[in-house]
C-alpha positions as CSV (number, residue, x, y, z in Angstrom):
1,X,-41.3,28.6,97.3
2,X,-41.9,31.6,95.2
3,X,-42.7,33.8,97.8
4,X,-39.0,33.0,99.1
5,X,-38.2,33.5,95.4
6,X,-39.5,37.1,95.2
7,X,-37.5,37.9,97.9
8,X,-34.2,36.6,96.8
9,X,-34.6,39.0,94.1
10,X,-35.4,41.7,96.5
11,X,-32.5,40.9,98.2
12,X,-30.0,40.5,95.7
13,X,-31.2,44.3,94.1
14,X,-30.6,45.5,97.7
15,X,-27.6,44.0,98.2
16,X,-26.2,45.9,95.1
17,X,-28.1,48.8,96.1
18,X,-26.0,48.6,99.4
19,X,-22.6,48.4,98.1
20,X,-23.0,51.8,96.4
21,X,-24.8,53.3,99.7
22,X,-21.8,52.1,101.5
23,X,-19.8,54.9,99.8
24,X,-22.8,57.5,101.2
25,X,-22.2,57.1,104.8
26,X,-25.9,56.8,106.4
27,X,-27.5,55.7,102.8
28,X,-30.3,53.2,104.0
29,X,-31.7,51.1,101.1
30,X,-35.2,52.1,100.1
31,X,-37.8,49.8,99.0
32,X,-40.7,50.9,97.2
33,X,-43.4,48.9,97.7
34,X,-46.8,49.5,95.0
35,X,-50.2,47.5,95.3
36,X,-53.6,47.9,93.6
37,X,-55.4,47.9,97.4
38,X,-55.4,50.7,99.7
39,X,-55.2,47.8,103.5
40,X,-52.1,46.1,103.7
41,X,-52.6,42.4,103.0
42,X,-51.2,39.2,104.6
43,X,-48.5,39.4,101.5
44,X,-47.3,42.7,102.4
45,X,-46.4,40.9,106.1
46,X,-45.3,38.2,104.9
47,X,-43.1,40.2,102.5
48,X,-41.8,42.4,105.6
49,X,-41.2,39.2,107.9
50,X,-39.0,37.6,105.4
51,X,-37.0,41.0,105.8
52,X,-36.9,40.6,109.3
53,X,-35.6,37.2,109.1
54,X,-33.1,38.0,106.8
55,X,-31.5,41.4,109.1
56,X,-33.4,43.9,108.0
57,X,-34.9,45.7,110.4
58,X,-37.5,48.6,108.9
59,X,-36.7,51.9,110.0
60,X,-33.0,51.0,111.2
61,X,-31.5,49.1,108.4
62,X,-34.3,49.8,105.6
63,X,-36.6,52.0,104.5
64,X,-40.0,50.5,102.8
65,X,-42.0,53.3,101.0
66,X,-45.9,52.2,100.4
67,X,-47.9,53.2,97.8
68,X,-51.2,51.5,97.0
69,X,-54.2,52.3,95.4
70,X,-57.8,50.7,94.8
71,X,-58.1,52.0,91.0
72,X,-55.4,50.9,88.8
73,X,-55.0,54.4,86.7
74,X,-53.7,56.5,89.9
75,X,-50.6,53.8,90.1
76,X,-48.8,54.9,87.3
77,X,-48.7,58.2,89.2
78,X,-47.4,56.4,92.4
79,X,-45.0,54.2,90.3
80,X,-43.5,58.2,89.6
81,X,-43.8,58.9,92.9
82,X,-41.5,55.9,94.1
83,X,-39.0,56.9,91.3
84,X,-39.3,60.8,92.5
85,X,-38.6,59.6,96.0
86,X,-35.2,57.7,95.4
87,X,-36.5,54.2,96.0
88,X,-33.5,51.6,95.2
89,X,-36.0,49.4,93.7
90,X,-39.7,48.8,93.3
91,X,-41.6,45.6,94.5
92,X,-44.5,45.1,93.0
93,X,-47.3,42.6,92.5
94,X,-50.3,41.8,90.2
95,X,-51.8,44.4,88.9
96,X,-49.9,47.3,89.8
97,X,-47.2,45.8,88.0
98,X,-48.3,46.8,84.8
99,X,-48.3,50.5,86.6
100,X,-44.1,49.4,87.2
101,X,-43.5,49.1,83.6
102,X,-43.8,52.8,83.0
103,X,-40.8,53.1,85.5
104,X,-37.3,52.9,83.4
105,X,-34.5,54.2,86.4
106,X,-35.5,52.0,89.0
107,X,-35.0,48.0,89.2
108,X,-38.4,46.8,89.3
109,X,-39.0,43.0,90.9
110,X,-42.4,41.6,90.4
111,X,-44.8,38.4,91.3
112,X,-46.9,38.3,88.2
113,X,-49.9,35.3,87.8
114,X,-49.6,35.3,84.3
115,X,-47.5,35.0,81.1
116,X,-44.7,38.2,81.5
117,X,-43.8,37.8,78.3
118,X,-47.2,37.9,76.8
119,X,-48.3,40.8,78.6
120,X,-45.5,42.8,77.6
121,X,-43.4,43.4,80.6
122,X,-40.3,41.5,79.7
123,X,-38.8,40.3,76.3
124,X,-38.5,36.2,77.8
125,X,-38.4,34.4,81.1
126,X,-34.5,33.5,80.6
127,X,-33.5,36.9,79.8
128,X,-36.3,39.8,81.1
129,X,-34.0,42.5,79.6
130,X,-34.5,46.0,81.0
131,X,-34.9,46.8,84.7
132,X,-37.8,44.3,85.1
133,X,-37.7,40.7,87.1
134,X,-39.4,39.0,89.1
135,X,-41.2,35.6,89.6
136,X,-44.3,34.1,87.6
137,X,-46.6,31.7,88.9
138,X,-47.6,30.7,85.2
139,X,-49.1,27.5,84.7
140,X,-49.7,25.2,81.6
């Protein structure tokens, strides 16, 4: 259920992020996609199916830009990167979400295993404030 959950919120950024590239004629949507491991992991496919079985086909009718890295200091930098490449929002998971926060331009959407709140990246769960959202799998 969260996974489907994440991508709503993918979604529903795109979506928006279409409406405006509908004024550029050609525009395709531009994920960014940042992880803290350098091999793509059964969550990254999993990620891109659920695209595929919504319409979006990568390459044709989206763009996903990857950026991943083993140590967690050179993702800040990649974060940039994504922002400096145009992306219309940043996916993010983990880790490397805490490398997201530094971005401020972009809508960031995140799966996070802890409290959000407590580590900093949004102001509450009801309203995250900001450009960051995403899903939590917090536990009590």
């Amino acid at each position: 259920m969260t996974k489907k959950m994440l991508l709503f919120l993918v979604v529903a950024t795109l979506s928006q992020a279409q409406i405006a590239a509908a004024q550029i004629w050609g525009k395709i949507p531009r994920i960014g996609f940042l992880a803290l491991e350098n091999r793509p992991s059964g969550q990254v496919e999993a990620f891109r199916q659920g695209l595929r079985d919504l319409g979006y086909i990568e390459g044709r009718t989206i763009k996903i830009e990857y950026r991943a890295h083993e140590d967690r200091v050179q993702l800040g930098a990649l974060a940039s990167e994504l922002v400096r490449e145009k992306v219309d929002v940043i996916v993010t998971r983990g880790a490397a979400t805490r490398a997201a926060q530094t971005v401020k331009t972009v809508p960031v959407v995140f799966g996070f295993s802890g409290d959000p709140v407590e580590a900093g990246l949004v102001k509450s769960l009801a309203r995250p404030e900001a450009n960051m959202t995403g899903i939590t799998m917090l536990a009590f």
